[in-house]
DOROVO-244232 format. One record per residue (C-alpha): residue number from 1; residue in three letters; x, y, z. Coordinates in nm, 3 decimals, decimal comma, padded with zeros to 5 digits. Layout:
residues N
<seq NUM; type ALA; u X; v Y; w Z>;
...
This chain:
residues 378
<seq 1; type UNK; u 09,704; v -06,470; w -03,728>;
<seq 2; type UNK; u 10,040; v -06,522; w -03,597>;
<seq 3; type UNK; u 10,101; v -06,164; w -03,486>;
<seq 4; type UNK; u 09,705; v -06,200; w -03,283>;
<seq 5; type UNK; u 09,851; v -06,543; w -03,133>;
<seq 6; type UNK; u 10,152; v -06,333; w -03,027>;
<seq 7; type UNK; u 09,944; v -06,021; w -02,873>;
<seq 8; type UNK; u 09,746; v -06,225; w -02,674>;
<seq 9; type UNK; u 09,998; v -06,450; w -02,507>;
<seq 10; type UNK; u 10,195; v -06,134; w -02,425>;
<seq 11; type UNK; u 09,865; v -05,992; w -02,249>;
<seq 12; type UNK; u 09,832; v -06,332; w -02,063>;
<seq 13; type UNK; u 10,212; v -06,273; w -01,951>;
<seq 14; type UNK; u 10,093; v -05,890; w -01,826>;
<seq 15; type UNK; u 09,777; v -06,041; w -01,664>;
<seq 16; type UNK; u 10,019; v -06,282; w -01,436>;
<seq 17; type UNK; u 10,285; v -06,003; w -01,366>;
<seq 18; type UNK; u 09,959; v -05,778; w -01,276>;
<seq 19; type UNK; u 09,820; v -06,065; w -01,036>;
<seq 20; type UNK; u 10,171; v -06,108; w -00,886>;
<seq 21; type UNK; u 10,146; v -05,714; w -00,850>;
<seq 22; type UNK; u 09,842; v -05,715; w -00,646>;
<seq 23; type UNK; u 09,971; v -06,008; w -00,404>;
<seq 24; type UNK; u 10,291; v -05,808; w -00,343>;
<seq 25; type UNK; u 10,072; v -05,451; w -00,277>;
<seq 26; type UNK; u 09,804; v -05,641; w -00,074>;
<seq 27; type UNK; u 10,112; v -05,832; w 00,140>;
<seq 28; type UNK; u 10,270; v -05,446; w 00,136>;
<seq 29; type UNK; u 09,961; v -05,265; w 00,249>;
<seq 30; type UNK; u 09,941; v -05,590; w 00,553>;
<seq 31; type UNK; u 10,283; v -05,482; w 00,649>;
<seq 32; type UNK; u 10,156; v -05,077; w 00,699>;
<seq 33; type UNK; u 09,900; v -05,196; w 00,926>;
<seq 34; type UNK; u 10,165; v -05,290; w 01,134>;
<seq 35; type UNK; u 10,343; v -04,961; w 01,099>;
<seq 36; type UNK; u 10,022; v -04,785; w 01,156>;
<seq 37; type UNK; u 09,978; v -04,983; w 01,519>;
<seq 38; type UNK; u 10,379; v -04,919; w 01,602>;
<seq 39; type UNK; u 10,273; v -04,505; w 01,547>;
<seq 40; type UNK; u 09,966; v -04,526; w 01,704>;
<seq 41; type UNK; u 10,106; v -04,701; w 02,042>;
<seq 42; type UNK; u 10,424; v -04,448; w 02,017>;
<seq 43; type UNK; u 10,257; v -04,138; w 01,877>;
<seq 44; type UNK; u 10,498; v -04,139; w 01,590>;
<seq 45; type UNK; u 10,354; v -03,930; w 01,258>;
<seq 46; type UNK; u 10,249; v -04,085; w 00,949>;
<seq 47; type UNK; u 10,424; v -03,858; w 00,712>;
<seq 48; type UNK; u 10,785; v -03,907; w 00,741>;
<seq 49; type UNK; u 10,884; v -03,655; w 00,391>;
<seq 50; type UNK; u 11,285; v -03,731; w 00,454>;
<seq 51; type UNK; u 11,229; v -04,129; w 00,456>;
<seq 52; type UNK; u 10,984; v -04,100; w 00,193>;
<seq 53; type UNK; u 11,237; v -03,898; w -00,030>;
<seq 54; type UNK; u 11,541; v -04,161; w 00,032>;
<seq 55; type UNK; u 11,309; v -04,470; w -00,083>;
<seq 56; type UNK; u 11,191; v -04,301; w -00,405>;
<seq 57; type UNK; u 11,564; v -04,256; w -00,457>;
<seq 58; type UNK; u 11,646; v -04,572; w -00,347>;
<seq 59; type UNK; u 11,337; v -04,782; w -00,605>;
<seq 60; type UNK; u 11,437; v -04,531; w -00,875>;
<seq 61; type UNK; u 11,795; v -04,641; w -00,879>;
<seq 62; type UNK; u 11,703; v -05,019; w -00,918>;
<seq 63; type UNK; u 11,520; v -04,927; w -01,282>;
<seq 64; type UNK; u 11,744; v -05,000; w -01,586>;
<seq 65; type UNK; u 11,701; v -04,667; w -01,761>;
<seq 66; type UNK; u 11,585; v -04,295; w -01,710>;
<seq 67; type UNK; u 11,207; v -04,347; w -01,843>;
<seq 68; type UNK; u 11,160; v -04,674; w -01,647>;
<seq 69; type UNK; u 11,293; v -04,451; w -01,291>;
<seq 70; type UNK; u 11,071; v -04,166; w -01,365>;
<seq 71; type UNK; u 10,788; v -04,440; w -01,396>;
<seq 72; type UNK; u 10,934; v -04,651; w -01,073>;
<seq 73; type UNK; u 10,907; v -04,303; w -00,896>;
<seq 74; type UNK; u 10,590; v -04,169; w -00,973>;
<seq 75; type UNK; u 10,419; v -04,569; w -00,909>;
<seq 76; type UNK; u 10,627; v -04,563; w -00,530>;
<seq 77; type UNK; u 10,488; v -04,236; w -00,479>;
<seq 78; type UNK; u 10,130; v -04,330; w -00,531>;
<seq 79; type UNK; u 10,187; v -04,643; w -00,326>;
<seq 80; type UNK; u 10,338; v -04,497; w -00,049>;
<seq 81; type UNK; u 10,035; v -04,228; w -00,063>;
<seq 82; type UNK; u 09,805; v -04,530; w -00,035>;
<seq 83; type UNK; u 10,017; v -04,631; w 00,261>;
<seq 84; type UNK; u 09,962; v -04,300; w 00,461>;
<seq 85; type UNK; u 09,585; v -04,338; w 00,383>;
<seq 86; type UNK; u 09,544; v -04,648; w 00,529>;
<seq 87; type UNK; u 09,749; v -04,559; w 00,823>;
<seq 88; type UNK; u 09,534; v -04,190; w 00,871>;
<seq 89; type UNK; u 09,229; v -04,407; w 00,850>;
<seq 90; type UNK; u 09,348; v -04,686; w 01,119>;
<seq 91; type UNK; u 09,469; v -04,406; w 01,327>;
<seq 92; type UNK; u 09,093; v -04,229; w 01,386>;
<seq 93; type UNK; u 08,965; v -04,557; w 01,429>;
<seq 94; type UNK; u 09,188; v -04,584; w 01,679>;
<seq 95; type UNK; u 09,078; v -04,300; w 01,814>;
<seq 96; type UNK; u 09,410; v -04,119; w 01,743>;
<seq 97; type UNK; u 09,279; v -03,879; w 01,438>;
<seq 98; type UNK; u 09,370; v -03,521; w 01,639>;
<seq 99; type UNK; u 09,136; v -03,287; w 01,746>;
<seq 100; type UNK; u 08,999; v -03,023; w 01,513>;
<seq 101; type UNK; u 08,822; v -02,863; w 01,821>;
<seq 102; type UNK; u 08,467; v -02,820; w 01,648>;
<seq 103; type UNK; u 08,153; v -02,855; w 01,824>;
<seq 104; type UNK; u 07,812; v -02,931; w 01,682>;
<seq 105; type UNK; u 07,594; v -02,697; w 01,838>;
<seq 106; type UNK; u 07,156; v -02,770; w 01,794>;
<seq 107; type UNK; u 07,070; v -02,399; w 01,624>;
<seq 108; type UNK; u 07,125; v -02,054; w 01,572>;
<seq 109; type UNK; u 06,906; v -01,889; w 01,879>;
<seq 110; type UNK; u 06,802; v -01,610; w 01,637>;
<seq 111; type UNK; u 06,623; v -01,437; w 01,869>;
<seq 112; type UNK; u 06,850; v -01,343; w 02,117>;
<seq 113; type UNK; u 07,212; v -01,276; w 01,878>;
<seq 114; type UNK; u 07,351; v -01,017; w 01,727>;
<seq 115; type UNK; u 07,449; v -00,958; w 01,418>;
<seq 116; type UNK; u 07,661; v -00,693; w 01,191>;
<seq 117; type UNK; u 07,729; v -00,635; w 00,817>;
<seq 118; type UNK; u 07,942; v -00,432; w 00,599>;
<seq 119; type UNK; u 07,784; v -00,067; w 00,461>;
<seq 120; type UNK; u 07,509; v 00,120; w 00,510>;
<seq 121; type UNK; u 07,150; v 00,095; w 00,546>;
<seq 122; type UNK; u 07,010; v -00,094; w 00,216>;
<seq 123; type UNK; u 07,367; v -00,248; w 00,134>;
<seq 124; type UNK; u 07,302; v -00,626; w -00,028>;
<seq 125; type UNK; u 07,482; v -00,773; w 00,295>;
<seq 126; type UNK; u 07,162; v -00,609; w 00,528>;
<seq 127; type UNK; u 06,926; v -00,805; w 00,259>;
<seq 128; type UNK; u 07,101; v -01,114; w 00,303>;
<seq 129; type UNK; u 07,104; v -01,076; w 00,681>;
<seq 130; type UNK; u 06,718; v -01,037; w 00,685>;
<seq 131; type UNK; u 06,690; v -01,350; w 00,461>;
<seq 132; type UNK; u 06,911; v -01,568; w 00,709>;
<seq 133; type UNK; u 06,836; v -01,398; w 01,037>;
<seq 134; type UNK; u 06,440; v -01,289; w 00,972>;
<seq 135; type UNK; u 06,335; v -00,893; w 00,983>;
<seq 136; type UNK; u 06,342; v -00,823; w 01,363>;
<seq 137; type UNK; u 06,688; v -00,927; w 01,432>;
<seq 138; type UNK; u 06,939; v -00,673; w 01,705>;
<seq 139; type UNK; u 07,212; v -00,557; w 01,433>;
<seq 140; type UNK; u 07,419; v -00,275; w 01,330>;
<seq 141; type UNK; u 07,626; v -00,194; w 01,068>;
<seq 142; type UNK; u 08,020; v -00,120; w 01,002>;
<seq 143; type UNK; u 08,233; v 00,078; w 00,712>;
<seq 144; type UNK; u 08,495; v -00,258; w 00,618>;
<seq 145; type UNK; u 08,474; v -00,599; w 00,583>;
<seq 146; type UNK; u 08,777; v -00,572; w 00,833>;
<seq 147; type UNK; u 08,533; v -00,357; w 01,106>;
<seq 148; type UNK; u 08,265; v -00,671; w 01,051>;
<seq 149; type UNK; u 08,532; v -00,905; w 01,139>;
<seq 150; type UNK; u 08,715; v -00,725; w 01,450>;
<seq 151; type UNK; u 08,326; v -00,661; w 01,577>;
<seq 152; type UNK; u 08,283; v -01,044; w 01,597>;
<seq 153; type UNK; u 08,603; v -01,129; w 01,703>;
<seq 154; type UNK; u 08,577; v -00,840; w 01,996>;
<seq 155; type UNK; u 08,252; v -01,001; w 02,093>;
<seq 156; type UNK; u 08,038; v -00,657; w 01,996>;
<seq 157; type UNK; u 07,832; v -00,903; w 01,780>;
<seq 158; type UNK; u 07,758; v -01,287; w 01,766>;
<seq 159; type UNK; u 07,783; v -01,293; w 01,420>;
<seq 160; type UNK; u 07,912; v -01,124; w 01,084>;
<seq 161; type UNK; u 07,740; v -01,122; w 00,733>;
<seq 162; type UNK; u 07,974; v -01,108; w 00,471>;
<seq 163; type UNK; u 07,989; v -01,119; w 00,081>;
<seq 164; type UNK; u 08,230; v -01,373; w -00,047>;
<seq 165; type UNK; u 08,163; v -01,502; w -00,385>;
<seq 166; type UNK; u 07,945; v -01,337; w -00,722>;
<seq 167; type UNK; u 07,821; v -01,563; w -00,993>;
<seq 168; type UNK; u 07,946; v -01,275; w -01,252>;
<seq 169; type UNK; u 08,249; v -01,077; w -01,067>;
<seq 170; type UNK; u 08,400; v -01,390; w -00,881>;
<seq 171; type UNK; u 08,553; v -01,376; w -00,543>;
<seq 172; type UNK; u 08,598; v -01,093; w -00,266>;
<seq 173; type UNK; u 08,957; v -01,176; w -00,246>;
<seq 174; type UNK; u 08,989; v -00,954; w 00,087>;
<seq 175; type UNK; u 08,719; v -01,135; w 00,275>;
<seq 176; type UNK; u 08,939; v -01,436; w 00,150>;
<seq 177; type UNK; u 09,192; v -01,315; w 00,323>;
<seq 178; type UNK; u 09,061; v -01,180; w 00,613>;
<seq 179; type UNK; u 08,916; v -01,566; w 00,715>;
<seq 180; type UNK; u 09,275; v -01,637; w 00,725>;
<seq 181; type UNK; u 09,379; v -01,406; w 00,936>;
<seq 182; type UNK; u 09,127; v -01,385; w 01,206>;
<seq 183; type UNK; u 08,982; v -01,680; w 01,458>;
<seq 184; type UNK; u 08,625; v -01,654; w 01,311>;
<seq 185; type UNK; u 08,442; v -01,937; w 01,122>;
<seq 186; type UNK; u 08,161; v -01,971; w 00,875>;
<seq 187; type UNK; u 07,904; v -02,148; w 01,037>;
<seq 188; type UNK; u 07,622; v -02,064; w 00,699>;
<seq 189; type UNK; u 07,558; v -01,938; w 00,393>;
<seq 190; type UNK; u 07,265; v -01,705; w 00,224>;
<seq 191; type UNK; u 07,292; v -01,667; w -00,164>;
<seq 192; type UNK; u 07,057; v -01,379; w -00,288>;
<seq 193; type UNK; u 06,995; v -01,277; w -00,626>;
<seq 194; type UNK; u 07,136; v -00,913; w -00,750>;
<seq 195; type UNK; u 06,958; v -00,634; w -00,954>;
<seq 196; type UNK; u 07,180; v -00,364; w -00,986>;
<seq 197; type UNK; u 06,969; v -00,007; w -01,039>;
<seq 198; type UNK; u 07,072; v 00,292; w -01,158>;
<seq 199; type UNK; u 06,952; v 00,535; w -00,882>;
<seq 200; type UNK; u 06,953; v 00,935; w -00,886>;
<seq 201; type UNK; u 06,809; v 01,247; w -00,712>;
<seq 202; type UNK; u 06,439; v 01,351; w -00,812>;
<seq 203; type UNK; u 06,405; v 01,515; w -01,156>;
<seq 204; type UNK; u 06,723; v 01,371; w -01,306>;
<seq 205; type UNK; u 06,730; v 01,239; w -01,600>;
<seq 206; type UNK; u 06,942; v 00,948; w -01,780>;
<seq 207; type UNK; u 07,120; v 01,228; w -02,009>;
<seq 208; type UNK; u 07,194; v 01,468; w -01,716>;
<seq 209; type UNK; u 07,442; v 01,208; w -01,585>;
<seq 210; type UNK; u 07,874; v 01,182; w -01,623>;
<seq 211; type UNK; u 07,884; v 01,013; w -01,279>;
<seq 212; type UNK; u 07,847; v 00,705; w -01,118>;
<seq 213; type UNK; u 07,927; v 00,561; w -00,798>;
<seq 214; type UNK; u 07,905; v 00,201; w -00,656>;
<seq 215; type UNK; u 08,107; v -00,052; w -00,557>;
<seq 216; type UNK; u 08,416; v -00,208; w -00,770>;
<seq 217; type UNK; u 08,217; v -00,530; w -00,800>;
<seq 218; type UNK; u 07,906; v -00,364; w -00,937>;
<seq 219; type UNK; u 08,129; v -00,194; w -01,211>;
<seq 220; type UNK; u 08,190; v -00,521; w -01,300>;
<seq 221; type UNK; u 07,857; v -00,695; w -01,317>;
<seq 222; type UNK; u 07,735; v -00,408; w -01,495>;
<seq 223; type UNK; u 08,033; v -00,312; w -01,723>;
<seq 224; type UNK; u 07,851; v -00,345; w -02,032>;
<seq 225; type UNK; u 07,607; v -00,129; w -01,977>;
<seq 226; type UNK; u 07,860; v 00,148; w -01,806>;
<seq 227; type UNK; u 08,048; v 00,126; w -02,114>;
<seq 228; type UNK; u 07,758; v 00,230; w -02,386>;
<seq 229; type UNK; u 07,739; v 00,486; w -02,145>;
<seq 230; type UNK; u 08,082; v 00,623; w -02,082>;
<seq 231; type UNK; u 08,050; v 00,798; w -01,778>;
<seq 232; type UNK; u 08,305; v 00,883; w -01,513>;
<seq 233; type UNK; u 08,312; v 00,587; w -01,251>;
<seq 234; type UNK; u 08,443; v 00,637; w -00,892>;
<seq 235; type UNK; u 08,442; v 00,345; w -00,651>;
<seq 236; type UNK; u 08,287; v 00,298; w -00,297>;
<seq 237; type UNK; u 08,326; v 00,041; w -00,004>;
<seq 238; type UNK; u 07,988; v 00,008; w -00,081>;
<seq 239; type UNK; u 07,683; v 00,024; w -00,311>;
<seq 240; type UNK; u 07,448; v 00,162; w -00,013>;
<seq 241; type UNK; u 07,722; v 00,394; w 00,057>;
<seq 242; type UNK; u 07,693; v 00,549; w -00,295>;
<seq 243; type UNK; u 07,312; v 00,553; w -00,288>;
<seq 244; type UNK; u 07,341; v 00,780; w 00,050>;
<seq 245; type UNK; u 07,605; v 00,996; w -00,104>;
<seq 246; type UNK; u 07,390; v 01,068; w -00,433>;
<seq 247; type UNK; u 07,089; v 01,123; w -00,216>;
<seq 248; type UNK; u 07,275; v 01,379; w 00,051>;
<seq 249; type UNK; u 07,417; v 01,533; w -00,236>;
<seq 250; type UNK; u 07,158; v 01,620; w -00,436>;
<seq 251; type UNK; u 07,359; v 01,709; w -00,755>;
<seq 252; type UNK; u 07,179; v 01,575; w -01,066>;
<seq 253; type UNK; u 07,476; v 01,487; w -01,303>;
<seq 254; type UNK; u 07,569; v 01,226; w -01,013>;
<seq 255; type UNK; u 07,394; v 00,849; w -01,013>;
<seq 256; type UNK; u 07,477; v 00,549; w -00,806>;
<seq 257; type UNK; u 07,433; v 00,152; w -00,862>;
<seq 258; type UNK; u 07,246; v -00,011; w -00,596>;
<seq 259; type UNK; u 06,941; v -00,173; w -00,532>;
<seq 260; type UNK; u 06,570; v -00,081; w -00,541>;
<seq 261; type UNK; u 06,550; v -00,157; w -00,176>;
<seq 262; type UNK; u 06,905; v 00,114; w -00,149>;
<seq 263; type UNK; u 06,647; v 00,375; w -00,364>;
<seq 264; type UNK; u 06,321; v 00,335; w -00,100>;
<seq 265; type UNK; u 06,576; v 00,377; w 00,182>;
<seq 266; type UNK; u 06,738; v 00,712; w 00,043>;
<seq 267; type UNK; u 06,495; v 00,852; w -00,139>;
<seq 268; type UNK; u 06,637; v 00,826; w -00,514>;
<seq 269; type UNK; u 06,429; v 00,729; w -00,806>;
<seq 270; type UNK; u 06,512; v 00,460; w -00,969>;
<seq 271; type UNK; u 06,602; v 00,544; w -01,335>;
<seq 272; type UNK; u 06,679; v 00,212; w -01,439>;
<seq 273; type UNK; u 06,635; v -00,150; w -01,331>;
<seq 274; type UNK; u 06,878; v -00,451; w -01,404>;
<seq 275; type UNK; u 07,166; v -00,250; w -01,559>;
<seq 276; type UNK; u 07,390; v -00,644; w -01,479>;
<seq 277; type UNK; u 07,521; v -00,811; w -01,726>;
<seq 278; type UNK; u 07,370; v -01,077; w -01,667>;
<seq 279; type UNK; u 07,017; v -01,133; w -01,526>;
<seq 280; type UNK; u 07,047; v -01,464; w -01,323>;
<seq 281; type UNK; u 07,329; v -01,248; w -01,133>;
<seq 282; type UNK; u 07,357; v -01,373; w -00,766>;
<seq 283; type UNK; u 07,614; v -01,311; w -00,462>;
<seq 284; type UNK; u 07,714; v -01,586; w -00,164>;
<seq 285; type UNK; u 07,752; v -01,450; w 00,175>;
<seq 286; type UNK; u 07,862; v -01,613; w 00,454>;
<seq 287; type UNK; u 07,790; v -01,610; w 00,791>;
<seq 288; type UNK; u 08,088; v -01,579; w 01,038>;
<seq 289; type UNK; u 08,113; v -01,631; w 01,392>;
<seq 290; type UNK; u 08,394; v -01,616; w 01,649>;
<seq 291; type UNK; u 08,332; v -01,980; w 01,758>;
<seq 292; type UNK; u 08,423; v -02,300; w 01,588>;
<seq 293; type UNK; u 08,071; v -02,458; w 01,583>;
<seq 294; type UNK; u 07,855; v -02,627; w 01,311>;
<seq 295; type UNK; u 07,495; v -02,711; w 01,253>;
<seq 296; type UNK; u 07,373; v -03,063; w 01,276>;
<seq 297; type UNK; u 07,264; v -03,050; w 00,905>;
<seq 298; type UNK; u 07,594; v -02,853; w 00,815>;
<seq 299; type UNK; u 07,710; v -03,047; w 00,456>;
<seq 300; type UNK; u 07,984; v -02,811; w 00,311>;
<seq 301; type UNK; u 08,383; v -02,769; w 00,487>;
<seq 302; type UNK; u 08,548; v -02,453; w 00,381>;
<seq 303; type UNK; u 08,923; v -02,463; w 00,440>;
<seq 304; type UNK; u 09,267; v -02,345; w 00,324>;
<seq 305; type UNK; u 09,636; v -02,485; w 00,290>;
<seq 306; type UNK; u 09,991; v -02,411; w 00,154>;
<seq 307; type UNK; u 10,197; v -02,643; w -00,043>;
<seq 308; type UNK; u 10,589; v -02,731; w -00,133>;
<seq 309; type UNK; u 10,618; v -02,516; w -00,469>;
<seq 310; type UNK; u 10,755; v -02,876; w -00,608>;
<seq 311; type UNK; u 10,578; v -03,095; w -00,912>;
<seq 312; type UNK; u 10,267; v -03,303; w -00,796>;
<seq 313; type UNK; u 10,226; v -03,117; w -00,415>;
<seq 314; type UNK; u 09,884; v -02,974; w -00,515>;
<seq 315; type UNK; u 09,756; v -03,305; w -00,634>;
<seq 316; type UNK; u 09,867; v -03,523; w -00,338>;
<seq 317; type UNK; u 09,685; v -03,285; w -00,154>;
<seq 318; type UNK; u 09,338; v -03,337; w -00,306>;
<seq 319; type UNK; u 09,420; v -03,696; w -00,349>;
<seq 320; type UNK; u 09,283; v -03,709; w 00,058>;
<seq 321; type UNK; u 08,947; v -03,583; w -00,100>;
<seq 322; type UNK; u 08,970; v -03,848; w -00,349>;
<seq 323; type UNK; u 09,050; v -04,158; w -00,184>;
<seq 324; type UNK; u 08,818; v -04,092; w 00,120>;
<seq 325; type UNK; u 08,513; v -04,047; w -00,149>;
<seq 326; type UNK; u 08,463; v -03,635; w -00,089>;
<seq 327; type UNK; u 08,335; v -03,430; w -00,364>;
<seq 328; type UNK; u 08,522; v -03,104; w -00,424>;
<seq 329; type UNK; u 08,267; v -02,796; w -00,521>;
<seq 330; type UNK; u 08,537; v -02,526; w -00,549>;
<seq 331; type UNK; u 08,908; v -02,417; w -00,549>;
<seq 332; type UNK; u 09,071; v -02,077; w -00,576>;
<seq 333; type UNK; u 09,421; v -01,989; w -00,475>;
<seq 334; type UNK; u 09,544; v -01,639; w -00,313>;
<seq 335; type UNK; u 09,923; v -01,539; w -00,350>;
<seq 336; type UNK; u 10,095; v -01,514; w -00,011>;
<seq 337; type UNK; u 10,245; v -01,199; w 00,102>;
<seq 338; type UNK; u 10,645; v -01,181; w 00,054>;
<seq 339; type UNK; u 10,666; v -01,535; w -00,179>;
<seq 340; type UNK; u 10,652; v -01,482; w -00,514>;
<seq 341; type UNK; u 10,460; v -01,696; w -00,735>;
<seq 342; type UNK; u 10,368; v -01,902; w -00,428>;
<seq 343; type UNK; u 09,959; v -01,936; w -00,319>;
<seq 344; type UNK; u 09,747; v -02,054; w -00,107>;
<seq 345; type UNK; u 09,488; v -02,258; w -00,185>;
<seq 346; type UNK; u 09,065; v -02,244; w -00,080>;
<seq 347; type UNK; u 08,871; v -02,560; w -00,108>;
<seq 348; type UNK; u 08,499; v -02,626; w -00,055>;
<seq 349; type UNK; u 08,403; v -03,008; w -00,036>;
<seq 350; type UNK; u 08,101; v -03,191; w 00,059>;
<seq 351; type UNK; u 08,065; v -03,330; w 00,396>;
<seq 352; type UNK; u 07,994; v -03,308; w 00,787>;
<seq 353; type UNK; u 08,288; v -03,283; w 01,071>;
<seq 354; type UNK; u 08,102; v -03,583; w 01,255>;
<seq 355; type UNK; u 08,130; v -03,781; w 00,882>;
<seq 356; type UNK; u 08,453; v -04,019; w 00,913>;
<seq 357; type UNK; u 08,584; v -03,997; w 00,563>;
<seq 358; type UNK; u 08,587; v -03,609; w 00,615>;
<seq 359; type UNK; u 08,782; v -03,666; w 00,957>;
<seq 360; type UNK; u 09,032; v -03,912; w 00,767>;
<seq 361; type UNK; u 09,065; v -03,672; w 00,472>;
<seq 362; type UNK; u 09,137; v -03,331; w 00,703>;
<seq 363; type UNK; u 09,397; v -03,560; w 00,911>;
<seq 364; type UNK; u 09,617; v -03,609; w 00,598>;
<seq 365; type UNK; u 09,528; v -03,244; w 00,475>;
<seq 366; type UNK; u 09,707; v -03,148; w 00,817>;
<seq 367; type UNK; u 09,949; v -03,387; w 00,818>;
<seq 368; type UNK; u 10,092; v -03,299; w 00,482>;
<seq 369; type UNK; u 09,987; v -02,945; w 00,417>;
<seq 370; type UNK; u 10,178; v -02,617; w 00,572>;
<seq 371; type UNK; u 09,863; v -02,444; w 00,737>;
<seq 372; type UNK; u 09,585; v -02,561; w 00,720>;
<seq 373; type UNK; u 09,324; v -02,384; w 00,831>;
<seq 374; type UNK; u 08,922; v -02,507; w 00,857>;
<seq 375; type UNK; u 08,764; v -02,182; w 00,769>;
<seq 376; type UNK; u 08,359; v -02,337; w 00,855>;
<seq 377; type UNK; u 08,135; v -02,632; w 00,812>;
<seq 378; type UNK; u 07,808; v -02,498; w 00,730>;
């Protein structure tokens, strides 16, 4: 009984030192709103990393031992996060939050754009371009993901379709990369489902075969089947590609992986249907444009960002997602060229550019990022 007396009088001591706690971070967080309207009047920036780094040092030396200055550090650090918030948040009220240069725009005039994809006739990309754009839309098609992209950013066509993510395989890391390096933006999205087919010439047979072509993602997504079957596998840019090589050729020990529509289009028979994996086997492709414009009833931001290679960068970054109530759907990180061990990271999150928690959250994304890049709100 006398250790229970003890406990709790020790947790009333704790619940006044944690009421004294909140008085000092409310009178604190009073005092930033003051700092926020001295930036905002001189146009001074809310992240100031050198004065932030001298008072973590300076609260850290004021603790009475190691463990206590770690713990001093890490609560300044969220404190002073809190601190930026509020200040990024006061500053688009203000009217101050930058300029991320997007413009809503009513529709997609489908009638009148037009639009190019990667491979050849029957490639996925030209299914998922019907499905978003409708049957008698102007198009043409390229060799490269890297062709798509120069066509659109060239102004040859209004729009690109491109594959960017499988539910099986995972992402197209070049068309990752490729949205970093060019001015283009994803403005939507068309997710169709994938049956790979085993297509050959008329008269072959499923025994005649030791040779397959298709793309390097579709000897993924189909890898167990491939490997019951041990044939020689040789890569393509893309599965139409192999489908009109197979057909021109004409050689009977030769098959491709495409799909069914790939076989009407060429002229193969189709030996076998679903040879995937897995059967609820889809692919995300994006639609890319050389303008940075969104759709009134746009609800997903695509962007990217570097970081300090330093403990806790990556999750003060999404900590702007967090505070300002945005739901993160995905994250993937991409090495950059001539760092080792260094990456840049991809996020999708919920949310329209006209919404002001997403404004708030991409102002301290900017602010405290190297990079960042919007890649689309669609």
């Amino acid at each position: 009984m006398v250790v229970s007396m003890d406990l709790l009088e020790l947790r009333n001591e704790l619940d006044g030192i944690d009421r004294n706690i909140v008085e000092l971070y409310e009178k604190r967080m009073a005092v930033c709103e003051q700092v926020a309207a001295y930036k905002i009047q001189t146009g001074k920036r809310v992240f100031d990393k050198e004065r932030e780094q001298q008072k973590l040092e300076a609260v850290s030396a004021l603790a009475h031992n190691e463990f206590n200055a770690y713990g001093v550090k890490e609560l300044f650090e969220q404190i002073m996060s809190m601190s930026r918030k509020l200040q990024y948040r006061l500053l688009a009220e203000s009217g101050k939050g930058g300029n991320l240069a997007f413009r809503e725009m009513p529709e997609i005039d489908k009638t009148k754009c037009r639009v190019v994809f990667q491979g050849a006739e029957g490639a996925y990309s030209q299914a998922a371009m019907i499905e978003y754009f409708g049957e008698k839309i102007n198009c043409f098609n390229v060799d490269t993901f890297r062709d798509a992209m120069l066509a659109i950013d060239e102004g040859s066509a209004d729009f690109a379709v491109l594959p960017i993510e499988n539910s099986t395989a995972g992402i197209i890391s070049e068309v990752y990369d490729l949205l970093v390096e060019f001015e283009n933006y994803i403005v939507g999205e068309q997710i169709i489902t994938i049956e790979h087919c085993l297509l050959a010439s008329e008269g072959t047979k499923i025994e005649d075969i030791n040779t397959v072509y298709s793309h390097p993602q579709s000897f993924m997504q189909s890898s167990e089947y491939l490997r019951e079957a041990g044939w020689k596998q040789i890569s393509m840019k893309n599965n139409a590609f192999a489908a009109q090589k197979v057909a021109n050729e004409k050689n009977m020990t030769q098959a491709a992986i495409a799909s069914e529509y790939a076989a009407k289009v060429y002229g193969l028979q189709v030996l076998k249907k679903g040879i995937n994996d897995l059967k609820d086997n889809s692919t995300r492709f994006i639609i890319v444009t050389n303008q940075k414009v969104f759709l009134p009833e746009a609800n997903k931001i695509s962007l990217c960002f570097e970081i300090n290679h330093e403990s806790g960068a990556l999750y003060h970054a999404l900590s702007h997602l967090i505070y300002n109530g945005l739901n993160m759907t995905k994250i993937e990180s991409r090495p950059l060229t001539g760092r080792n061990w260094e990456y840049r990271f991809f996020l999708d999150f919920e949310g329209n550019m006209q919404d002001s928690a997403v404004k708030n959250a991409l102002r301290g994304l900017r602010e405290e990022t190297r990079n960042m890049k919007v890649l689309g709100n669609y």
